[in-house]
C-alpha positions, -999 to 999 in steps of 0.1 A, spaced: 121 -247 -42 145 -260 -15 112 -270 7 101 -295 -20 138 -310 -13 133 -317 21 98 -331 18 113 -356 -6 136 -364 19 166 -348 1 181 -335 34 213 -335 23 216 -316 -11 200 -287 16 226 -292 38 250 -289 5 238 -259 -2 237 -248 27 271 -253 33 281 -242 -6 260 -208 6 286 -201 37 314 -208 16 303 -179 -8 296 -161 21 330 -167 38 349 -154 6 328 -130 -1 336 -115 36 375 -126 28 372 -105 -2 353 -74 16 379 -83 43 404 -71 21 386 -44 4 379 -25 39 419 -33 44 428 -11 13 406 21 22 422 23 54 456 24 44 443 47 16 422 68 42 457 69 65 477 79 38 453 106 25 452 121 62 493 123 65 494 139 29 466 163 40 486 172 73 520 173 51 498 199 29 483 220 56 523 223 69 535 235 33 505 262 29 518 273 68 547 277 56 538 293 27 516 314 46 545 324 70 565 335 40 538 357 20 533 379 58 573 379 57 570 397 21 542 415 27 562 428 58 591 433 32 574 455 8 555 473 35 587 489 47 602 490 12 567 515 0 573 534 33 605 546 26 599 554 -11 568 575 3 597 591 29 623 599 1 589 613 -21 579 635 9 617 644 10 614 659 -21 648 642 -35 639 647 -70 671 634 -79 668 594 -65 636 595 -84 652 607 -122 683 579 -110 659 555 -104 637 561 -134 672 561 -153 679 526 -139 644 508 -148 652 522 -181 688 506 -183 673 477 -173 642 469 -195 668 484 -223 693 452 -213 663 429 -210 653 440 -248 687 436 -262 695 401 -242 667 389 -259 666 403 -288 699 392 -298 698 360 -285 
């Protein structure tokens, strides 16, 4: 179509055109411009929460070994005082879970 224009001598509504097509183009890269713009400020802000993350689950991680540490020593000395044979701590201790589920039941039931 824009052939028959020039062999009619219409030169310049091709050059129109031709300059209306880099205009679109020129936005159109303005506008691309800007969309690239936004993912890398989203990409960079994704990457810092990911390494904020991966500190929190360290932490996290650090604390769980702590505990695990924790109740590894606390099961090794209930297994020491069972070997012991200190029938006694064990009927106390039973006593106190008792006392203690009892209060639980009556906090709540009276509440």
């Amino acid at each position: 179509m824009r052939r028959s224009y020039l062999a009619n001598g219409g030169n310049t509504s091709y050059k129109d055109t031709s300059q209306m097509l880099e205009e679109e183009n020129e936005q159109i890269e303005n506008e691309l411009k800007g969309k690239v713009k936004a993912l890398k400020s989203l990409t960079i802000d994704i990457g810092n929460e990911v390494r904020e993350q991966n500190k929190y689950l360290q932490q996290m991680d650090d604390n769980m070994e702590s505990s695990g540490g924790l109740l590894t020593k606390t099961m090794g000395r209930l297994k020491s005082i069972t070997n012991a044979g200190h029938w006694k701590l064990w009927v106390y201790m039973l006593l106190f879970v008792f006392f203690v589920f009892f209060m639980c039941w009556v906090i709540i039931r009276f509440r």
